[in-house]
N, C-alpha and C positions, 0 to 999 in steps of 0.2 A: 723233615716237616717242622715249621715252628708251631708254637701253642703259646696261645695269650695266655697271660697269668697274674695274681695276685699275689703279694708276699707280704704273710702277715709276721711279724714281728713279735717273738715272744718275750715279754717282760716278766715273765713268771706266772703265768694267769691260771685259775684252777678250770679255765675255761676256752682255754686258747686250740686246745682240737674243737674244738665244737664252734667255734668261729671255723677253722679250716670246714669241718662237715656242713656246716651252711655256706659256704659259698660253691661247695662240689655240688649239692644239692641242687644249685642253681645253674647247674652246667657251664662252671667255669672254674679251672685246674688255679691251685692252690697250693705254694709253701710255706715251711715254717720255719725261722730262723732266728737264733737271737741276734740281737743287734749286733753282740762283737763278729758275729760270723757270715753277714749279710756283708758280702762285699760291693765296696762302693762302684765294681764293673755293672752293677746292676742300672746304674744311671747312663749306662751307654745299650740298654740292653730294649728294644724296643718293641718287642712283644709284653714286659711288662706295661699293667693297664693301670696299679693301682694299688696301695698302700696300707694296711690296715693295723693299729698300734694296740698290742689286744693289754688287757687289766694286769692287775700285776698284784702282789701282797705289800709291799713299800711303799712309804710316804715317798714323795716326790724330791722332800726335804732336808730326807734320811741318809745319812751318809753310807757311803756303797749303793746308793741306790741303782739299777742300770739306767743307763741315761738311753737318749737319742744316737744312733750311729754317729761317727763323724760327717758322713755324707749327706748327711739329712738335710741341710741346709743349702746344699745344692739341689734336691729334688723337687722339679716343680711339676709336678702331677697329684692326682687326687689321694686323697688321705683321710681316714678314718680312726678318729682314738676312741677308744673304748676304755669308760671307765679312766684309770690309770694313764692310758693312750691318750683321753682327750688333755687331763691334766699336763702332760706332758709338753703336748702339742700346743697349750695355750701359754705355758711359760718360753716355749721357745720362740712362740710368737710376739713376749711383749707383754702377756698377760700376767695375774697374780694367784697362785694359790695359797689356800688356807688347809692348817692343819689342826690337831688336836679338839675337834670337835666331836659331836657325836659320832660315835660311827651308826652308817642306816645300813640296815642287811635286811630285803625283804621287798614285799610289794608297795608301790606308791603310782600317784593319777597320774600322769603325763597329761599338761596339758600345753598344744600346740598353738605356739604365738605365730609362725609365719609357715607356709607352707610351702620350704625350702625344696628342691629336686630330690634331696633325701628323705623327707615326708610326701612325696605324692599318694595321693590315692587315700589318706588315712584321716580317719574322725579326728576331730579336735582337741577331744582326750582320749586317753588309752591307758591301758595296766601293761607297768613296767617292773622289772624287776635292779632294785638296789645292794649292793654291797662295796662300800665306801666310807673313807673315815675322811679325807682329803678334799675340798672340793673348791671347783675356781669360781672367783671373788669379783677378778675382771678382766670383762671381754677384750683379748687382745684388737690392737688395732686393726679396722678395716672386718672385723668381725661381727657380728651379730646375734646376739643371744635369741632363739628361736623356740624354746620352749623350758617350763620350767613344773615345777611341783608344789605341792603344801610346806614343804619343808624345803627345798631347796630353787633361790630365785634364778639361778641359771643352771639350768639341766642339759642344756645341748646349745652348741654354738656352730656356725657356719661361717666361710667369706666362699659363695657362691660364685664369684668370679674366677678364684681361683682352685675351686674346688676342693675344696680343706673343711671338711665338719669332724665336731669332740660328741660324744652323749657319754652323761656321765652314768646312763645305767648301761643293761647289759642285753643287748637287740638278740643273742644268740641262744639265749635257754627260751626255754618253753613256757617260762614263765612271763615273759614279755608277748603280750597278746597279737602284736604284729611285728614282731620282731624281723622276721623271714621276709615281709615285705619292707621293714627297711633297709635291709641286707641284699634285696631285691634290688631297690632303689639305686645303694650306691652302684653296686658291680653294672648296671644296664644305663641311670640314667645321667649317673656321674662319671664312672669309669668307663664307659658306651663300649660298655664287653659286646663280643657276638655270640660268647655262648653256645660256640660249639665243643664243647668238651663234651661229647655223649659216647654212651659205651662203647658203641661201632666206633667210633672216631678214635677211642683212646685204642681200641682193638689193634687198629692200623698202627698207631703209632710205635704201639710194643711191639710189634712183628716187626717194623723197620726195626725198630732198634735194636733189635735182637738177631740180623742180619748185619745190620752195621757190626755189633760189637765182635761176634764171633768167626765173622766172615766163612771160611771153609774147614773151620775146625769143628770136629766131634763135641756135642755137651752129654754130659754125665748132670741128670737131673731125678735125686732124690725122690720117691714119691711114696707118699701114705695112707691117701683115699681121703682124704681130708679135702677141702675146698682150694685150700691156698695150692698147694704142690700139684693138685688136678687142672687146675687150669694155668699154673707153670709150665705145666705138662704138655698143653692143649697149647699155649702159645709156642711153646718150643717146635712140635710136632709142627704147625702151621708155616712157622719158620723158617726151620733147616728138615723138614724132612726124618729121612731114615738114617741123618748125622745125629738126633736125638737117641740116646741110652738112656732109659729109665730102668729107675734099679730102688728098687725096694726093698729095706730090713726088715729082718723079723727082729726085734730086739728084744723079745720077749715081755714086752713093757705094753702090748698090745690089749685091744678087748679082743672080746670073743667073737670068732671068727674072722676075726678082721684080714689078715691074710688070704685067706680064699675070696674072700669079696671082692678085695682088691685087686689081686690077677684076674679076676672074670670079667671086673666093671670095664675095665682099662680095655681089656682085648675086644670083648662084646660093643662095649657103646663111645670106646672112644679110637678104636682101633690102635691100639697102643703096644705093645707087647714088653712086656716087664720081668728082668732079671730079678730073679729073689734069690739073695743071700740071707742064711742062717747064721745071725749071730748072738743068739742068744744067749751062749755060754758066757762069749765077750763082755759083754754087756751087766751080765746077774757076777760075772767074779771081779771086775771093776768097780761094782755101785756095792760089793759085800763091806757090810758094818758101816756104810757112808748113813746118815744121820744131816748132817744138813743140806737144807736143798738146794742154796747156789753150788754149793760142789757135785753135786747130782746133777745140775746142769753143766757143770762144767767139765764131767769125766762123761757123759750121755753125746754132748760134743764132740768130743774130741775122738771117740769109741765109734761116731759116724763116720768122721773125716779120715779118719785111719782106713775103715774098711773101703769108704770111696775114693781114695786115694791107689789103694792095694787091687780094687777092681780096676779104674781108670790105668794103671801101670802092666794087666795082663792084656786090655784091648791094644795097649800103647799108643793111641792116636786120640783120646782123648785130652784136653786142654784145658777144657771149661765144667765147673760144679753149677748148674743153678738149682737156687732151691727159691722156696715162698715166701721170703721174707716180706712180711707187710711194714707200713708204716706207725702201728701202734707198736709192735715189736720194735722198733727201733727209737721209737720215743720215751718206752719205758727202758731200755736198757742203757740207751744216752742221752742225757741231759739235752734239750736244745736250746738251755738258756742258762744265766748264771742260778736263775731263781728257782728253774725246774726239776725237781728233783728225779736222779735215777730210781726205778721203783723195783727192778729184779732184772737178772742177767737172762734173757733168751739163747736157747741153745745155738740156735744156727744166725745171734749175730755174739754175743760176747764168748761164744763157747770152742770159736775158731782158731788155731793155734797159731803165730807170725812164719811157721814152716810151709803150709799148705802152700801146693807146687800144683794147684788149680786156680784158674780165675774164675772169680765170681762172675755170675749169672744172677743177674735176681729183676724181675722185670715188674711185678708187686714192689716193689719197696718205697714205693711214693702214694700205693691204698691203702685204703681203709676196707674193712671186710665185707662190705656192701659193697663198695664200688668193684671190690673183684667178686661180688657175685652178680653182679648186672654186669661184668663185663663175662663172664661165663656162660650167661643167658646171650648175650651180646653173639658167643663165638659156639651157639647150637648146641651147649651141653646139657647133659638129661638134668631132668630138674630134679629127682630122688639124691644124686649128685651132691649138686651147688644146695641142696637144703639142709644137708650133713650137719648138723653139731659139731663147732669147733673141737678140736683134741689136742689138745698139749703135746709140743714136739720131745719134752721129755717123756710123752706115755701116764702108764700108772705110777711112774715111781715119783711124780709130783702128786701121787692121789694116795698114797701111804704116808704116812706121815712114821719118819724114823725107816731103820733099816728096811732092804728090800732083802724079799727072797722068794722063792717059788710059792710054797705054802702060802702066804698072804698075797698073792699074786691071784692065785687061783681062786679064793676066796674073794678076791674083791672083782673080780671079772665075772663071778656067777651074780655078785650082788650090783655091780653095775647092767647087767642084762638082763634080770628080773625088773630093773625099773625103768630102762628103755624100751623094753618090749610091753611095760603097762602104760608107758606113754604114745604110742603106736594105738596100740589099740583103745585107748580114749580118747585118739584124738588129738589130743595135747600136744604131739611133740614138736608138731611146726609153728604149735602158737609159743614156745618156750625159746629163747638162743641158745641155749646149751644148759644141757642136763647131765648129771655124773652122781656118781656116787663116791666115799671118801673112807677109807679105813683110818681110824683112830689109834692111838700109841696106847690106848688106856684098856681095862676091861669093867666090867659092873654085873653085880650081882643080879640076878633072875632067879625065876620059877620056871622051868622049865619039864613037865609031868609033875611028878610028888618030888622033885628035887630039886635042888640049890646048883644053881648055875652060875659062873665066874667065866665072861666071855666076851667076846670081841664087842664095840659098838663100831656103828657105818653112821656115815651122815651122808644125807642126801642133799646135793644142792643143786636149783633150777632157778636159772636168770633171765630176764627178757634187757636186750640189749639193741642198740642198731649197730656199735662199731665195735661196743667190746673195750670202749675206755672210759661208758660211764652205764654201773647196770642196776639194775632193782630188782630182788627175788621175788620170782612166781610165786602167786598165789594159787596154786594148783589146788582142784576139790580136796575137800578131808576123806571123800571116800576112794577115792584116785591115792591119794597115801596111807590109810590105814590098808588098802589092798596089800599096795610095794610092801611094808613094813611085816605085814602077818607074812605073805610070801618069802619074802629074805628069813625073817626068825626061822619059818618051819621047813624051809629048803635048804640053809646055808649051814652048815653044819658049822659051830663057834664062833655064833653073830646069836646075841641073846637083844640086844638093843639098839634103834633106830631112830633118829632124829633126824630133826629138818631144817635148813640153817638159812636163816631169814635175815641176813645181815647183805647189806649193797654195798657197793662199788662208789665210789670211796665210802666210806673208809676202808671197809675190807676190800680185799682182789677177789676175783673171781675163783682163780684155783686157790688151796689153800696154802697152797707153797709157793 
């Protein structure tokens, strides 16, 4: 099956997934490439519709700066600079940029001189969001400057013939008032997408290719009751049948209960039947006295791949590993541009060892966490399910901070269950993207009866996110946490102090490791 597509082009932009999630948004599939890696076969490749050049942190004028692919000046289809993008776009065309001016970071009027294909439908002014220090001077040939601001005389340029526009703000954050419609605009009235990228659609398409790849061999597919590996699972099963093996660890790095749920959910409501190996020993005399958390992912990897490796070796006909890997997992762990920085290794992509004598399966690793949960919905799965709180493939041993061992194990599974089961019953916990609790390396004094206590502190952290690569902490009631907090002190035996950790994504991550 072919699928139309965009490819946007990363030049570094602290924005460049959130351009990709607004064009998915808009029902049409989306990659991301930096320009040295966008191969020039893409100019022969005719299901692409159309071009998008996203912002960057570099002067144009900066030496290293990432330029234009080589190919670019062969590509004559429609093209969008953003920001960075457009600058680009206007010197390659002819045009002049200027640097060393102020930099504008922030909101400013849009106001619309022509009402270009890429502005239909939109007021004459509009609130836009700015961050730029760079900005072009003059409109390349055959161009048109089409709208401008208080402070800057050319703010967006076109040549409508050939369908080529720059804006030098940023159409993809929330801060841009009709940003979405003009993200709209290009993908329908410039790149005349058809916009059938929808869940059913993409459904089909992972199930061929999940057919094609594996053809008549067995897959051995990881699963944790988490969203991502549940509906790997669900794909699989659709797929190949009773050639799917699902096998699930205990790796001791679990919450509570989580093992029983997961064999019941899988057999009960997805008709699934799942291998449980015990390997908890594995796992807690490997990660003993480990202290930093890439190497915690990195021995949590490889502690998986052994044992599915060792299971796939007693069936003997299995061939294929699939697991969940999404596409924020693989953004953060590789660079997709010279300017985008690696941000932490994920288990099941950097934790993989050049031995493993599986081929990969991974049929998520071009979504985003919504798109595999509308595509979950998409494939009839229970909705208690796909609305599960994300859980880290390393487990709790990214929610300890410092060594791991049973005792803090066990202590931090009662005090993460005391505050999901208070977010349940408030209510809360499907208005939150993911809630956890965290053990601290430190302790601190308390009152606890007539006496002096020296004891563990937990922090609670609760994010509302849509994809999980840009998030801002819940504001949950005071009395929704002063509950969790009296609960954990006077339940959790060597937990005297509880806080609440109101810090977003960026700058912080989500887990604390």
């Amino acid at each position: 099956m072919s699928q139309e597509w965009i490819l946007v082009l990363d030049f570094g932009g602290q924005f460049t997934q959130l351009i990709a999630r607004r064009v998915r948004e808009a029902n049409v599939f989306c990659r991301i490439a930096a320009p040295g890696r966008a191969d020039e076969t893409i100019l022969d490749d005719e299901s692409l519709r159309g071009v998008i050049l996203s912002g960057g942190p570099s002067s144009v004028s900066a030496e290293g700066a990432p330029p234009l692919p080589d190919w670019f000046p062969r590509y004559e289809g429609p093209v969008l600079g953003i920001c960075y993008g457009m600058q680009l776009l206007a010197l390659a065309e002819g045009g002049d940029v200027a640097g060393g001016g102020e930099m504008e970071y922030g909101p400013a009027k849009l106001r619309i001189k022509d009402h270009v294909p890429l502005f239909h439908g939109l007021q004459s002014e509009s609130r836009v969001w700015m961050s730029h220090g760079d900005r072009v001077t003059t409109v390349p040939k055959g161009y048109a400057c089409v709208a401008c601001t208080d402070r800057l005389e050319i703010a967006a340029v076109a040549h409508v013939i050939r369908r080529r526009y720059g804006v030098q703000f940023h159409p993809e954050v929330a801060h841009t008032a009709d940003g979405k419609e003009i993200i709209h605009n290009f993908l329908y009235d410039v790149c005349r997408c058809d916009g059938d990228w929808t869940p059913e659609h993409v459904a089909d398409l992972k199930i061929d290719a999940i057919r094609r790849q594996v053809k008549d061999g067995d897959v051995l597919c990881g699963v944790s009751g988490g969203v991502d590996s549940s509906v790997t699972a669900r794909l699989l099963h659709l797929a190949v049948g009773d050639r799917l093996r699902a096998v699930f660890i205990d790796n001791g790095l679990l919450r509570k209960g989580e093992r029983d749920w997961v064999i019941s959910e899988f057999r009960d409501a997805l008709d699934i039947e799942i291998d449980c190996i015990d390997g908890e020993d594995l796992f807690l005399e490997r990660l003993k006295g480990v202290s930093d958390p890439e190497e915690k992912r990195r021995r949590i990897g490889r502690s998986f791949v052994d044992l599915f490796q060792e299971r796939a070796k007693q069936w003997g006909n299995v061939t294929y590993l699939a697991q969940g890997t999404l596409y924020p997992d693989v953004i953060e762990s590789v660079s997709t541009g010279g300017a985008s920085a690696k941000i932490k290794t994920h288990h099941n992509v950097g934790g993989l060892p050049d031995t493993l004598h599986l081929e990969l399966v991974e049929p998520l690793r071009d979504l985003f966490k919504d798109d595999v949960r509308a595509l979950g919905k998409a494939l009839d799965m229970p909705a208690e399910l796909l609305g599960r709180h994300p859980f880290p493939g390393p487990g709790l041993a990214v929610r300890i901070l410092g060594p791991i061992d049973r005792p803090s194990l066990d202590l931090l599974r009662e005090c993460d269950d005391i505050f999901i089961s208070e977010l349940r019953e408030s209510g809360q916990y499907d208005k939150v993207w993911q809630a956890f609790a965290v053990l601290l390396p430190v302790e601190s004094v308390g009152v606890m009866g007539d006496g002096r206590s020296y004891e563990k502190v937990v922090a609670l952290r609760a994010v509302n996110s849509v994809d999980g690569m840009t998030a801002d902490w819940s504001r949950l009631p005071d009395d929704l946490l002063a509950l969790v907090s009296t609960r954990i002190i006077n339940e959790v035996p060597g937990v005297n102090r509880v806080v609440y950790d109101i810090s977003s994504k960026p700058p912080a991550t989500i887990e604390w490791e």
